[in-house]
N, C-alpha and C positions, 0 to 999 in steps of 0.2 A: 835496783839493779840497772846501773848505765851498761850498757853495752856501744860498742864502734857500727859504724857503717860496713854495712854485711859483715856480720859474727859470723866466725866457725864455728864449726860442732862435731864433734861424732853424732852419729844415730844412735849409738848405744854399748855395742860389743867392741874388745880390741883383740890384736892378737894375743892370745893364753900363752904362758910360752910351754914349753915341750916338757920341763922338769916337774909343773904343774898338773897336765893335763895330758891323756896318750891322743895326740893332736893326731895320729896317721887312723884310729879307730874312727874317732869324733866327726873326721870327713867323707866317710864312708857311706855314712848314711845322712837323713835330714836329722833337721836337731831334733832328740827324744824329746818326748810330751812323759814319759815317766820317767823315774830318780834312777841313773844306771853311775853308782858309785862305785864302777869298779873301773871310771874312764879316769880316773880321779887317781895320778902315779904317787901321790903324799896320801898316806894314814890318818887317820880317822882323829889320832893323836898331835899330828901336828898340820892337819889340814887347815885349822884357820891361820895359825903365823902363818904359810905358804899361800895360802889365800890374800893375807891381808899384805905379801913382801911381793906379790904379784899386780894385786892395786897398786901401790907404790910403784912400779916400774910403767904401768899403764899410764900415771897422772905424770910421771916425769918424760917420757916420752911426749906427752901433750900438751905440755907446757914448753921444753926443747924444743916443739916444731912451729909453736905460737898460738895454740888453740884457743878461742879466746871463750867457749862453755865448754866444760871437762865433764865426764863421767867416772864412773869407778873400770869402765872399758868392760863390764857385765864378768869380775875375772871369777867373781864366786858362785857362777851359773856353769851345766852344761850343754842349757841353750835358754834360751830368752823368755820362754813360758814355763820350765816344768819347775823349777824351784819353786816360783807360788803355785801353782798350779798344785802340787801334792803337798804343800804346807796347809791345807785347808780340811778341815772339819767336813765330813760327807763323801769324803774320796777314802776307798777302798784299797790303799797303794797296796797293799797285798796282792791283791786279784786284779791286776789292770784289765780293762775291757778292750775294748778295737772300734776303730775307726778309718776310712779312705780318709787317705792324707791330700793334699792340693795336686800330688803327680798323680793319684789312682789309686795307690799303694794301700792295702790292712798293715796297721802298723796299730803297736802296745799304745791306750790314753790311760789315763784316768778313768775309774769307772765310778759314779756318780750314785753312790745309795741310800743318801739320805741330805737333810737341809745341809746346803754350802755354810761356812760361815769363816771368817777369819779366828783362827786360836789363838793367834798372837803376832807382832809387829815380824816382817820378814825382812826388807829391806832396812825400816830406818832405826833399827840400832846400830849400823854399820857409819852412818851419816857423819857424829862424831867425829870419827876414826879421816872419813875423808876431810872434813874441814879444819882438823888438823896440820892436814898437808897439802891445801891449797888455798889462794887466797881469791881464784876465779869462780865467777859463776859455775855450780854444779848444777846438772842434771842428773836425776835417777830416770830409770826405764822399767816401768811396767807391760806385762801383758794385758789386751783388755777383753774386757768382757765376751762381745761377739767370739772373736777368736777363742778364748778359754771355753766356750760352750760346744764351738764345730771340732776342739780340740777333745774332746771328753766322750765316754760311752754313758746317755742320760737313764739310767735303770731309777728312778726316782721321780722328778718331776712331769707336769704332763705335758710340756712341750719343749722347745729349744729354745724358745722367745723367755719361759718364766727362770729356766736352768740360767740365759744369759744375765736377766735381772736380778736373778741371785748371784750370781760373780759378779754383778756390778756392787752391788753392796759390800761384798768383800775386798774387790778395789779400792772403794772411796775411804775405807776403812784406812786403809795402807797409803795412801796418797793423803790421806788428812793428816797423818800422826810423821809421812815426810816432810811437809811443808812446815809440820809444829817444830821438826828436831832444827830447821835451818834449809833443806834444801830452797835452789830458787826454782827451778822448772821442773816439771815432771812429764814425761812423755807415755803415752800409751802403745803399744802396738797390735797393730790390728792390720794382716796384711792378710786376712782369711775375707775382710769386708772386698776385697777383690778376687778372692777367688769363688766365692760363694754369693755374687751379685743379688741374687734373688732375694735368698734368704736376706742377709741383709739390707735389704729396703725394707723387707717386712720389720726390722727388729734393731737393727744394729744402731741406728742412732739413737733412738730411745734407751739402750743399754749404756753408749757411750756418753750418754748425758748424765746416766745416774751416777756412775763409776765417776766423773768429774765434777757434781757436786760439793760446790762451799770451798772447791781450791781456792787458795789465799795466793795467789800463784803465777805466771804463763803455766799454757797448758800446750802438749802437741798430740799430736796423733800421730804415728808413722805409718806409713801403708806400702807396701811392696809387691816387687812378683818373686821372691822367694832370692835364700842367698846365690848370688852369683855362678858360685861353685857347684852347684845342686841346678841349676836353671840356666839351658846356651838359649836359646831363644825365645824373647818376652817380646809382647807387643809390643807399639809404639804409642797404644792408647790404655788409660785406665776404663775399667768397666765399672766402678764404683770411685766416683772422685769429686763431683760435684754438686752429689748430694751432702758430702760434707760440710759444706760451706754451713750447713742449718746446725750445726752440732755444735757443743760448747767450749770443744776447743780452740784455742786462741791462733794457733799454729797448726799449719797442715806438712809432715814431710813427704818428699816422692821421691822415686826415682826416674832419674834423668838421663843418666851417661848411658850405662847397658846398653836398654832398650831403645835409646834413641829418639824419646820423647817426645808428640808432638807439641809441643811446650804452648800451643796455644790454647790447650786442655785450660791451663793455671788461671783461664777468665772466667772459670766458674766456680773459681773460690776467690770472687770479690772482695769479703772480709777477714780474711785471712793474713798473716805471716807465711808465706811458704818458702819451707826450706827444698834447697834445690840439691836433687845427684850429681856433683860434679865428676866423681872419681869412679870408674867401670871397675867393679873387684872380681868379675871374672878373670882381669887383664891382670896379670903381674907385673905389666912393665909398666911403672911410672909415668902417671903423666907431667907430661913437662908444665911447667908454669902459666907459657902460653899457652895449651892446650885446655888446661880449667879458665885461661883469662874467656878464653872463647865461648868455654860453654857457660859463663856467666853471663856475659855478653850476650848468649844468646837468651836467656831471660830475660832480662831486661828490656826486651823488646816487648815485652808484654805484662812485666813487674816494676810498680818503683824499687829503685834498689832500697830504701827504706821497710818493705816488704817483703826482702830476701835474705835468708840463711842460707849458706854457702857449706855443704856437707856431702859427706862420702854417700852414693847408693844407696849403703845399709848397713849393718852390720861387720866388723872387720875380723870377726873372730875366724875366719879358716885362712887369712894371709900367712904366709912367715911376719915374723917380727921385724925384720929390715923393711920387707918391701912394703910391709904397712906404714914403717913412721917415714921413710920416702915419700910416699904417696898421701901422708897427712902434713909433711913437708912444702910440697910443691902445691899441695891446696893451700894452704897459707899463703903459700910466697905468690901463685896465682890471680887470690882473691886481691891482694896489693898492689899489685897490677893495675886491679882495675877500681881500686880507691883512690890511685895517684890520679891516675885518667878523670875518674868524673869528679876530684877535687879540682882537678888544674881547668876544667872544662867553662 
């Protein structure tokens, strides 16, 4: 897999569009940890065509804006962890349990009553279908482990450290059988290893290690302070960010734009690829070209650009659809900017 000087990416998610998914619900709340299939405006009977004519508009808008790693833009999820999350062996989706979520909130999980285990492949029989209909580097996005653990009610194992270890196993399960169908990267996400700082030093890189054993692969990890929409004020620091550097992912991504970043954080993931937040998805208005040239710019001061991915915040699932591929737009044409600049230098 060649890739150019600073690739684009998504993080993962793009905008659902409206005839797909009842997108005024979906924002209401944070993304559900259990299966709420009635957010889903297509039947049960023609869910996957609209599912898989919803991909299709995802990868041609990312290709249209010059994207140079595509995902399937997460369009067959109704948020980023509960599709595997209740596809697994041990979870009770009947009876969901309860958990505080990252705001405070008891909110429906997963409730956990017997050994985790993967049933069967969830993501990569889909794989296919995308390389199909493109010929760039794909990424898939998994949930990982740590977060699937603080995401769940544990009625079964005897702590949160051996629950996480059992959804790493089920991870790797899924991430091994990606990498077999053709995907090239696989990314995790784990934006709970910052809200749950503790806990995760106890536990979380050991989980994230197992979950990413024997990829044949790049590998990332994405970590967050939550979607834009859901979240006005995020620090300017991570509180779990450079103990990653120890963990087997090949790529770290973060965000940058929102929160304001103090982007000198990124010297503590010496070994890393880090993907950087150029695009704030709080903000609906587009940033101009110059504006991501800047905030690339301002990496760079402290990344070779050889070590940078050039990528949205997080997730684009709660933009409208114009102002998303605008804003996946003008990060292309940004990032170009500043490939002409340190070429011609």
């Amino acid at each position: 897999m060649k890739l150019p000087l600073l690739p684009t990416s998504l993080v993962g998610s793009y905008a659902q569009p409206s005839w797909l998914i009842d997108r005024d619900r979906l924002g209401q709340r944070l993304p559900p940890r259990v299966l709420l299939d009635e957010l889903w405006r297509v039947g049960p009977a023609n869910l996957l065509e609209a599912q898989n004519d919803a991909t299709l508009i995802a990868l041609e808008d990312q290709h249209r804006a010059g994207v140079d790693i595509v995902t399937d833009g997460e369009m067959r999820r109704e948020s980023y962890s509960n599709r595997f999350a209740n596809a697994l062996a041990g979870v009770d989706i009947d009876n969901p349990g309860e958990a505080v979520d990252r705001t405070g909130k008891v909110v429906p999980v997963p409730r956990v009553t017997g050994p985790i285990a993967r049933l069967e492949p969830v993501e990569a029989p889909h794989v296919p279908f995308l390389k199909r209909h493109t010929n760039k580097p794909l990424k898939v996005t998994l949930p990982g482990p740590f977060t699937l653990a603080q995401q769940a009610q544990n009625d079964y194992y005897g702590s949160e450290a051996e629950l996480a270890m059992a959804y790493a196993g089920a991870v790797n399960e899924e991430l091994r059988d990606l990498f077999e169908a053709g995907v090239d990267i696989v990314q995790l996400d784990e934006p709970y290893v910052q809200a749950r700082p503790e806990a995760a030093r106890d536990y979380a890189v050991a989980s994230i290690d197992r979950a990413l054993e024997g990829a044949t692969g790049p590998t990332v990890l994405h970590v967050c302070f939550g979607y834009g929409k859901h979240v006005a004020d995020k620090p300017d620091g991570y509180a779990f960010l450079g103990e990653l550097n120890a963990c087997r992912a090949d790529e770290v991504s973060i965000e940058c734009a929102q929160p304001r970043l103090r982007l000198d954080l990124v010297r503590g993931l010496p070994d890393k690829t880090v993907h950087i937040g150029v695009l704030d998805l709080r903000d609906q208005t587009p940033e101009p070209p110059e504006l991501v040239a800047d905030r690339i710019h301002a990496a760079l001061k402290f990344l070779p650009a050889e070590r940078v991915v050039v990528a949205p915040d997080c997730g684009m699932k709660y933009l409208p659809r114009d102002v998303a591929f605008a804003k996946l737009a003008n990060m292309v044409k940004g990032r170009d900017l500043v490939r002409s600049e340190l070429k011609g230098s």
